[in-house]
C-alpha positions in Angstrom: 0.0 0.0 0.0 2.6 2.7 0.7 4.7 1.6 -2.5 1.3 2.4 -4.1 0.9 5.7 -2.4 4.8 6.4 -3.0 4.3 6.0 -6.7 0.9 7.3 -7.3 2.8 10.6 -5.7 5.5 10.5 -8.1 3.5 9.9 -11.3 0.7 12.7 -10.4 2.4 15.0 -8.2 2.1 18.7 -10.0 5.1 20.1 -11.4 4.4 23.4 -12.7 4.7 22.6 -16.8 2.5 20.2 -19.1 4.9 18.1 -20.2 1.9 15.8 -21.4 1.9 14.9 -25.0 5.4 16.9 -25.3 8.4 14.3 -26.9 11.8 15.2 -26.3 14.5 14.0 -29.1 18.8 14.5 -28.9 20.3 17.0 -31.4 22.7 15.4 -33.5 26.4 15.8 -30.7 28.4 16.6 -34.3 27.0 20.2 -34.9 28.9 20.8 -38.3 28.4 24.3 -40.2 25.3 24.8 -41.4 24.0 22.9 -38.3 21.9 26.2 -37.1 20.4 25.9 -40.7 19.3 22.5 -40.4 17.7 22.2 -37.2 15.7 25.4 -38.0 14.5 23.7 -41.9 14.1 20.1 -39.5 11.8 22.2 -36.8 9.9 24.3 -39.7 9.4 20.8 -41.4 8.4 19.1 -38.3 5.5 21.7 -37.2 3.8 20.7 -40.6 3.2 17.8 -39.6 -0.4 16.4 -38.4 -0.2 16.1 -34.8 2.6 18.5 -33.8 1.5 21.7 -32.7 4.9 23.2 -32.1 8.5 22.7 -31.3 11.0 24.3 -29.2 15.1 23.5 -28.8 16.8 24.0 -25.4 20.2 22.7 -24.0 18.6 20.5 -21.3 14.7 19.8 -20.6 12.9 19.5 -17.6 13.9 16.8 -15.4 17.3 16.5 -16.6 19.9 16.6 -14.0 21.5 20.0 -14.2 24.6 20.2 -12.5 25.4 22.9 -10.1 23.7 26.2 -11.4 24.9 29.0 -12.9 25.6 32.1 -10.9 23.5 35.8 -11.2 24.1 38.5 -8.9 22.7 42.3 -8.9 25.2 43.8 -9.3 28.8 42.8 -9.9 30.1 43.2 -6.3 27.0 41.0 -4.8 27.0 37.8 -3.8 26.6 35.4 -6.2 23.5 33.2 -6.6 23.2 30.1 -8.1 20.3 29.2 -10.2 19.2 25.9 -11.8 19.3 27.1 -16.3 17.6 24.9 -19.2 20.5 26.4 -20.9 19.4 28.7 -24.3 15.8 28.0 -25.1 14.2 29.4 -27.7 11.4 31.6 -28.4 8.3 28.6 -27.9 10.1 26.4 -24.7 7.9 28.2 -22.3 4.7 27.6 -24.6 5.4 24.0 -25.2 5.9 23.1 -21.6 2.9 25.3 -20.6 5.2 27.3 -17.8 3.2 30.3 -16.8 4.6 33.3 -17.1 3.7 35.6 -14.1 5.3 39.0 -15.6 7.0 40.5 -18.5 7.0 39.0 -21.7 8.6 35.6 -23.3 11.6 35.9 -25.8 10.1 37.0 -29.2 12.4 35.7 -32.4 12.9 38.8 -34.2 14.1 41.0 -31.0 18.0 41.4 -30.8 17.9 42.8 -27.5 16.6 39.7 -26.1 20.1 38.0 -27.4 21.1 39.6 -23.8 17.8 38.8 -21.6 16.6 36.7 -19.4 13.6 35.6 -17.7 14.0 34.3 -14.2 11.6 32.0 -12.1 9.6 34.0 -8.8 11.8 32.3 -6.3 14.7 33.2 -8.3 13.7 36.8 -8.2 13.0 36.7 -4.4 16.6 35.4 -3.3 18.5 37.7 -5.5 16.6 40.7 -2.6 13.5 42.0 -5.1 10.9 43.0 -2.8 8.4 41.3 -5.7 9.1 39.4 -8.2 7.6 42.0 -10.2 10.4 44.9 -9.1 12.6 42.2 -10.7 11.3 43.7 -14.2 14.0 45.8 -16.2 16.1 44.7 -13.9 20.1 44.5 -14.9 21.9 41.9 -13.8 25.1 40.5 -14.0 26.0 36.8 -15.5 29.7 36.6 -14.2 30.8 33.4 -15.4 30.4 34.5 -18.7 31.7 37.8 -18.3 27.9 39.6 -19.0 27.0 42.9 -16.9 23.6 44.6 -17.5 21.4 41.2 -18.2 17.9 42.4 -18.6 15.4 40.7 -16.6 12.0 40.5 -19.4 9.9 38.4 -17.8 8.8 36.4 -14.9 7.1 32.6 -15.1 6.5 30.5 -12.0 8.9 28.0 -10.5 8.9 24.3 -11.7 10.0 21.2 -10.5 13.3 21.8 -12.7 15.4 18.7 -11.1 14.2 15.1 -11.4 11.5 14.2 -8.7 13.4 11.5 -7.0 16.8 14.2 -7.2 15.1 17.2 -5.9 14.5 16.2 -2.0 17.7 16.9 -1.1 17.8 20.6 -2.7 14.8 22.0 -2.4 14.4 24.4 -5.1 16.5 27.1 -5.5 15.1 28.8 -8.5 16.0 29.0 -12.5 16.5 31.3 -15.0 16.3 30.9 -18.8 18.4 32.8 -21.9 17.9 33.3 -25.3 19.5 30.6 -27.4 23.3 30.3 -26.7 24.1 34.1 -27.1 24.9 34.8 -23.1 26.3 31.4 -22.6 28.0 29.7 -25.6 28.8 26.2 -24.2 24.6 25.8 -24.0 23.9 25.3 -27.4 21.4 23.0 -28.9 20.9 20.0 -27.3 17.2 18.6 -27.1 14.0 19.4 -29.7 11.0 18.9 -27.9 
């Protein structure tokens, strides 16, 4: 009976997305020149088909083990935070997975300027000192592994279950952020079509 319980838990246990009816596929690890090309003609191609309603590419996915976080501060002499990253989404990751977005405004395809945005989660938000998530909006903040100051905060969504279930008790969450493709963080290129 509790092995029941346990599992009937796991399996229905709200996340925060709707990952429901959402397949996740590996990019190809060899991402030869042209590569960008491709996956955009494979994703265009793939959307035409009956059944799929759209398609987004990220570095990791939901439930992937994430390592360690990447670190966002305020400003560049605050202490650093570290923040659980799907890596460079694109434009439709928070549509396909259904994460609501609380504030702001998603990543749109033809904007330049969100080449150096981000969206962060509400808990995210709330450690870095915002008194709401909401003052967190226009925000510029600084990304120094990668060397980025002035990071503008464009939107808010509400926290997920971003580690795997059975990972996540020892944790807790600790927030997330997302970026727009690889343009803030180069090493979190293409990995997963979902």
């Amino acid at each position: 009976i509790c092995v029941y319980f346990q599992l009937n838990l796991i399996l229905s246990k709200p996340i925060g997305i709707d990952k429901d009816g959402v397949i996740t596929i590996d990019c190809p690890l060899q991402q030869r020149e042209g590569f960008k090309t491709k996956l955009d003609n494979f994703i265009n191609q793939a959307t035409t088909l009956k059944g799929i309603q759209s398609a987004t590419i990220s570095k990791s996915v939901v439930g992937d083990w994430a390592g360690y976080g990447v670190p966002l501060q305020r400003n560049r002499d605050d202490i650093e935070f570290g923040f659980d990253v799907n890596g460079g989404v694109d434009e439709n990751f928070v549509d396909v997975f259904g994460i609501k977005l609380l504030h702001g405004r998603n990543f749109q395809k033809d904007m330049p300027a969100d080449r150096n945005a981000v969206l962060i989660s509400r808990y995210a938000a709330v450690r870095m000192g915002f008194s709401t998530p909401q003052e967190a909006l226009g925000a510029r903040l600084t990304l120094p592994w990668y060397g980025h100051d002035k990071v503008e905060v464009i939107g808010i969504y509400e926290d997920y279950q971003f580690q795997p279930f059975l990972l996540s008790h020892n944790q807790g969450t600790r927030g997330s952020f997302l970026s727009y493709g690889n343009h803030l963080m180069p090493d979190y290129f293409p990995s997963r079509i979902s």
